[in-house]
VEXTI-509133 format. One line per field, with one value per atom (N, C-alpha, C): x, y, z; residue in three letters. Coordinates in nm, 3 decimals, padded with zeros to 5 digits. Layout:
<recs>
x: X; ... $
y: Y; ... $
z: Z; ... $
type: ala; ... $
</recs>
This chain:
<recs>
x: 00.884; 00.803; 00.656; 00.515; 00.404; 00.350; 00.266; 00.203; 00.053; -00.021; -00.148; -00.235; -00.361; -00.404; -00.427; -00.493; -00.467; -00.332; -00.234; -00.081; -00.082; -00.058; -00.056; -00.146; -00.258; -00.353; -00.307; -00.239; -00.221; -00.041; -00.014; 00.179; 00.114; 00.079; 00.053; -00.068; -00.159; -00.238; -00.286; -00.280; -00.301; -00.168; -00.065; 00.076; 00.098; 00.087; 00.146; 00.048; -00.087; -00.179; -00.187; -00.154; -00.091; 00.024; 00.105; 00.247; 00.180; 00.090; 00.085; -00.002; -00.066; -00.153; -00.016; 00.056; 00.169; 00.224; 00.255; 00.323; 00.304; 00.160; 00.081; 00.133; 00.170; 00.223; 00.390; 00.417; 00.593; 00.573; 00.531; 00.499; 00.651; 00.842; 00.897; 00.954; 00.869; 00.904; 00.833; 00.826; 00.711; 00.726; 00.837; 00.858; 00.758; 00.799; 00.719; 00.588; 00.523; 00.398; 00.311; 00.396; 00.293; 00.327; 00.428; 00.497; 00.489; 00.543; 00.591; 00.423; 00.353; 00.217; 00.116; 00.104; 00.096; 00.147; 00.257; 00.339; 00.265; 00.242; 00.241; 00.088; -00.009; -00.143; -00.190; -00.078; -00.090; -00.038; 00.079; 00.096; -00.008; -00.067; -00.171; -00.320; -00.314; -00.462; -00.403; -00.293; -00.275; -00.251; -00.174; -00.151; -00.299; -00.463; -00.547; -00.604; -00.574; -00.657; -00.611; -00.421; -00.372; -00.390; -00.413; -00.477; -00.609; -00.700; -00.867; -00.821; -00.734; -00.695; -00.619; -00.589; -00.497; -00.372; -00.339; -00.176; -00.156; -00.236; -00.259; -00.281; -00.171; -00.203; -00.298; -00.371; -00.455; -00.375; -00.357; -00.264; -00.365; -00.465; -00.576; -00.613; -00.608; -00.663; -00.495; -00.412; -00.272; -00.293; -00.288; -00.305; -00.394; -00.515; -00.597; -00.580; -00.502; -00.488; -00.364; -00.270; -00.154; -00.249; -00.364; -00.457; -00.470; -00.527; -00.669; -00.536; -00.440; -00.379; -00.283; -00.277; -00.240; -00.300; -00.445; -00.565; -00.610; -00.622; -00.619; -00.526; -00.406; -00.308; -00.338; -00.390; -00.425; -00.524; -00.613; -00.748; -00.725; -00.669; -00.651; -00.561; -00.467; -00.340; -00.448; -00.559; -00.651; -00.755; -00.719; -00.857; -01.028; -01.051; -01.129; -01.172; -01.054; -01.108; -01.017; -01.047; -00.947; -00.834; -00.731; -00.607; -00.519; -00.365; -00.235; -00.177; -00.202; -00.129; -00.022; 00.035; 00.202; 00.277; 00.366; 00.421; 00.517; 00.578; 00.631; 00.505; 00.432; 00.299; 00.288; 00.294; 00.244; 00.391; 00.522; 00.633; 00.623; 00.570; 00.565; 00.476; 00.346; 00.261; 00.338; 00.391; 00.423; 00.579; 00.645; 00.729; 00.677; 00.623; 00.498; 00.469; 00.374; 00.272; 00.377; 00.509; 00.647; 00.706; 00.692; 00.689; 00.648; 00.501; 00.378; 00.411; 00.401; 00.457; 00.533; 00.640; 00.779; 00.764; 00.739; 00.658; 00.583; 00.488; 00.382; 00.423; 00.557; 00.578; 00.678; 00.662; 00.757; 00.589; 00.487; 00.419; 00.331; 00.326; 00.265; 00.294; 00.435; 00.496; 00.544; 00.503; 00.477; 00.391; 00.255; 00.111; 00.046; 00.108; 00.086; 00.166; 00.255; 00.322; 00.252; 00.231; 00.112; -00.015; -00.081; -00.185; -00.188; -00.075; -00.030; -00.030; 00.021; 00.052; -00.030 $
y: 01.302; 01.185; 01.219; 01.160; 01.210; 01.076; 01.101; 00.992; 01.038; 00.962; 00.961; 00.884; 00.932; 00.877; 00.714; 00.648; 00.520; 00.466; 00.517; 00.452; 00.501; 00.556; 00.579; 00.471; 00.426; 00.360; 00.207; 00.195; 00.042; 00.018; 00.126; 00.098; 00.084; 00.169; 00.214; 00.109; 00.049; -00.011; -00.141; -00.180; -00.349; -00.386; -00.333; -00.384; -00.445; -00.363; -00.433; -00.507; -00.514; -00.633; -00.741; -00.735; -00.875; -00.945; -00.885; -00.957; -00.958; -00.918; -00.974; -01.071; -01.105; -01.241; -01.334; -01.327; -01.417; -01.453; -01.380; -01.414; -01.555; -01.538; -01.663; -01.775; -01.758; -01.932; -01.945; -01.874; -01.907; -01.986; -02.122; -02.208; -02.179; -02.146; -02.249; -02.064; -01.969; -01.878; -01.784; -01.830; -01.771; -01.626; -01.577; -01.378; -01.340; -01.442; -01.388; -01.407; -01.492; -01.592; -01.430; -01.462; -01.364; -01.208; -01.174; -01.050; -00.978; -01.011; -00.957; -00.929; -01.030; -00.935; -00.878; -00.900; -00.793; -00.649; -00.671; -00.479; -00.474; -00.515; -00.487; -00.443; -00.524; -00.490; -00.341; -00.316; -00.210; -00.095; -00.155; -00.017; 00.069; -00.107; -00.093; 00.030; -00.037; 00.055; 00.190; 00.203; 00.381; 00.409; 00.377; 00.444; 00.480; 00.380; 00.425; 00.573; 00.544; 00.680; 00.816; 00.791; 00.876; 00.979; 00.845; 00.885; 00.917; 00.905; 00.960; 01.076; 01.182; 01.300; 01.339; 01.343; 01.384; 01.381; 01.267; 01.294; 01.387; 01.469; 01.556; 01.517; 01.527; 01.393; 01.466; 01.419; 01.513; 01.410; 01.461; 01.411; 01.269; 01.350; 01.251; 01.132; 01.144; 00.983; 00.924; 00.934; 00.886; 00.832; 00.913; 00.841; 00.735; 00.748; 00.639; 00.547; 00.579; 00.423; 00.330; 00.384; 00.341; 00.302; 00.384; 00.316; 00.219; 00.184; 00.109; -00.055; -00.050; -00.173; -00.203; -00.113; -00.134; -00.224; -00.182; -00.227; -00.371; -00.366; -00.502; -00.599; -00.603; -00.706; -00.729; -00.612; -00.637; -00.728; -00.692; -00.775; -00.901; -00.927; -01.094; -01.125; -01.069; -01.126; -01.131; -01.086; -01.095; -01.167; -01.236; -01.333; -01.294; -01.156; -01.114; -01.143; -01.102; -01.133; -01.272; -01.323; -01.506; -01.399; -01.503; -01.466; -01.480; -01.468; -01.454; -01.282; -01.249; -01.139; -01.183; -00.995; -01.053; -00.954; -00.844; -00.777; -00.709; -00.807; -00.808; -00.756; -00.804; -00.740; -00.612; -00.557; -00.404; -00.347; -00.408; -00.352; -00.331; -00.465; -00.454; -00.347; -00.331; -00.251; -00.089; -00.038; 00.055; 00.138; -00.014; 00.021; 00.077; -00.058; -00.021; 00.146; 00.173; 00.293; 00.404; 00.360; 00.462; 00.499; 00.381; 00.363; 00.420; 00.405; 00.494; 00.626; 00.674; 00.796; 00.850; 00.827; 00.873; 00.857; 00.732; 00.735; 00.852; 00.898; 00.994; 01.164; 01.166; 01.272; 01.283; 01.169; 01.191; 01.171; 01.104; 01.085; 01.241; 01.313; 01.413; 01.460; 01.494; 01.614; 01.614; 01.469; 01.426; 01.422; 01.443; 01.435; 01.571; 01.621; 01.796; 01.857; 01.809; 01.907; 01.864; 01.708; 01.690; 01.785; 01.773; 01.844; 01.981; 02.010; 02.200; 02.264; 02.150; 02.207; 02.183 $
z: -01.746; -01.771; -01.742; -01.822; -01.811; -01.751; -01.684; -01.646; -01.610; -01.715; -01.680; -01.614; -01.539; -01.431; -01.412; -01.540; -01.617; -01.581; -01.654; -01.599; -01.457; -01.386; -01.256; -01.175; -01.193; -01.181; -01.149; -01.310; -01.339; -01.260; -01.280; -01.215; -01.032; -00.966; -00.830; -00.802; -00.843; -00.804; -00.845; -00.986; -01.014; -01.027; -01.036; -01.068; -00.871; -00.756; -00.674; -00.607; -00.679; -00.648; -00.714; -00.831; -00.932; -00.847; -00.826; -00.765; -00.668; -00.560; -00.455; -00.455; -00.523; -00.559; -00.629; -00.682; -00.748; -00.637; -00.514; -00.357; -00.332; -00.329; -00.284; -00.357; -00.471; -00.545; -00.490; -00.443; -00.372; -00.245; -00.267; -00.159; -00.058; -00.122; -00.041; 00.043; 00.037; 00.127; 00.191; 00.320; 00.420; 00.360; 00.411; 00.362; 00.236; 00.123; -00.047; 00.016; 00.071; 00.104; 00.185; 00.267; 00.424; 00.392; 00.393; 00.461; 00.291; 00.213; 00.081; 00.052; 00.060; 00.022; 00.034; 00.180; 00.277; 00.238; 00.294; 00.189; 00.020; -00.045; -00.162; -00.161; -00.080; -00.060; -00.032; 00.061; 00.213; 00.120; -00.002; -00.103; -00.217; -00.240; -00.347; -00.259; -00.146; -00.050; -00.106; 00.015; 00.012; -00.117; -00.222; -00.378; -00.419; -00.366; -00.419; -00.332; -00.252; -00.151; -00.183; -00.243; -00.278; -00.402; -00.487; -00.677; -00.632; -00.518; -00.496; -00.522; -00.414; -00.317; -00.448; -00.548; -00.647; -00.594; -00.506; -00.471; -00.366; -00.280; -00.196; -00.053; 00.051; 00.157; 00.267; 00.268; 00.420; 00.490; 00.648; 00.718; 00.810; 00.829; 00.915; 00.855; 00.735; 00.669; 00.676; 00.634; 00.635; 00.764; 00.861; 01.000; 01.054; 00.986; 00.997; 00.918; 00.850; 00.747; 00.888; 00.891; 00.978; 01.087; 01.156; 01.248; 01.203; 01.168; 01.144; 01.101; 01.016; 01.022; 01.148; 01.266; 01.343; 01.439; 01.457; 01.439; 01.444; 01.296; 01.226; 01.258; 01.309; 01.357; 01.529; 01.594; 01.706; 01.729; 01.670; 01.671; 01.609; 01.539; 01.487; 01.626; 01.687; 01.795; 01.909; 01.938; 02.045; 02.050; 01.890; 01.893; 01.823; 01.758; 01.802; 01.694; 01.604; 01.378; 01.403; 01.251; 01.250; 01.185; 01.182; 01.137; 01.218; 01.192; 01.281; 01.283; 01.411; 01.446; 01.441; 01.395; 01.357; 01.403; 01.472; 01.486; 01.351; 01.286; 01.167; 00.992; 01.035; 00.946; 00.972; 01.059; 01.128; 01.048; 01.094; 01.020; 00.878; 00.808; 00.650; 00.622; 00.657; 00.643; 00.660; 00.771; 00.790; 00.672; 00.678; 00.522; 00.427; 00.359; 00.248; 00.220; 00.349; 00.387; 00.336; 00.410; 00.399; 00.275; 00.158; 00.023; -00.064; -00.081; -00.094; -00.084; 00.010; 00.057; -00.013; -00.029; -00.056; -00.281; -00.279; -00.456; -00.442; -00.367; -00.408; -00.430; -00.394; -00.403; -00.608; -00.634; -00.749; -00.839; -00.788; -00.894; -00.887; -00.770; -00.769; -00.870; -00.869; -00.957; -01.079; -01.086; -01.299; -01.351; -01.250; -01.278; -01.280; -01.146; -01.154; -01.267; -01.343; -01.437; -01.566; -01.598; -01.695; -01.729; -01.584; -01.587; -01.645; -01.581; -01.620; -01.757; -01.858; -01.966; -02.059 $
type: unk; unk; unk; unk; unk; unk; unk; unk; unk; unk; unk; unk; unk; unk; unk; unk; unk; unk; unk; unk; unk; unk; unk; unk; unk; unk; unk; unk; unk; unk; unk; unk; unk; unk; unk; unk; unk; unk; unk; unk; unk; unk; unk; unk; unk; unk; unk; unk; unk; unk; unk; unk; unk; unk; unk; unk; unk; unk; unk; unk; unk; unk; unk; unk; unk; unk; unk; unk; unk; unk; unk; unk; unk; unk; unk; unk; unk; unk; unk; unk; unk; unk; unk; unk; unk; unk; unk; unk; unk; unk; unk; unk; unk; unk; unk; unk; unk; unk; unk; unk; unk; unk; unk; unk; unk; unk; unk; unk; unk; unk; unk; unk; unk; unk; unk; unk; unk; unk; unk; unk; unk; unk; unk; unk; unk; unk; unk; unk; unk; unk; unk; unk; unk; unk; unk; unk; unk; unk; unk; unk; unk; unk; unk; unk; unk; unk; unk; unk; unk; unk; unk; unk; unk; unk; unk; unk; unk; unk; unk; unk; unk; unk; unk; unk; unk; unk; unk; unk; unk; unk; unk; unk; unk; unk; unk; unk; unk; unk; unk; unk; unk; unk; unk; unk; unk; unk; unk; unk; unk; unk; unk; unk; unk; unk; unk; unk; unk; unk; unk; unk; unk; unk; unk; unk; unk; unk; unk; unk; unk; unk; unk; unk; unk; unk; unk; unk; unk; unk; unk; unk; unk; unk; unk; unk; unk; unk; unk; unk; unk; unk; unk; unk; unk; unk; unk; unk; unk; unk; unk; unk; unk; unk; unk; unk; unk; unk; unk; unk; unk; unk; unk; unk; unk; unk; unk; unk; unk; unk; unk; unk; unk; unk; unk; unk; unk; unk; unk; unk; unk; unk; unk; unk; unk; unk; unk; unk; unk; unk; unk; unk; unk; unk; unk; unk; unk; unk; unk; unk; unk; unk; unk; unk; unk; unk; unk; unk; unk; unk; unk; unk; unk; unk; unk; unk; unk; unk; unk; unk; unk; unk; unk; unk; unk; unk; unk; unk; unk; unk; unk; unk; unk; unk; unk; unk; unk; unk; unk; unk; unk; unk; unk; unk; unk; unk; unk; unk; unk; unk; unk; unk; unk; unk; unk; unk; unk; unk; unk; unk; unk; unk; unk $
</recs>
């Protein structure tokens, strides 16, 4: 399968930011509402940092991404940004991140074999 940077783009990055803006209209379920797009956000970030790096993970930014929303839930649970810290957010996020991940190794190697030929 070929996938060019465009499709890669639009599957890995407006596709799980569309649905995660659609979350928001599922008034009768907190999970679709909060949590579901949250993860879909947290997939859409890293899929872009990933398509920057050509799919190539430096380990230090991976880690600072997982920082930094670790982070971000602290500081809303402490008062510091508005929002609701969530323990369960840090989980979705870290799925997600885990998601990402694990996609990036199949999109590497349909994109690196594109490229090749």
């Amino acid at each position: 399968m070929k996938v060019s940077k465009p499709t890669d783009l639009a599957i890995n990055v407006a596709l799980p930011l569309a649905l995660g803006i659609s979350c928001y209209f599922f008034k009768g379920s907190a999970f679709m509402q909060y949590h579901l797009a949250d993860g879909l956000w947290a997939y859409a970030f890293l899929s872009t940092l990933l398509i920057i790096w050509d799919r190539r993970i430096p380990l230090r930014w991976i880690m600072a991404v997982f920082t930094v929303a670790v982070a971000w839930e602290w500081a809303q649970f402490s008062d510091w940004v508005s929002g609701t810290g969530d323990q369960w957010d840090i989980v979705t996020y870290f799925i997600f991140f885990l998601i990402a991940l694990l996609f990036n190794r199949i999109f590497f190697t349909t994109i690196t074999t594109t490229h090749e030929k």
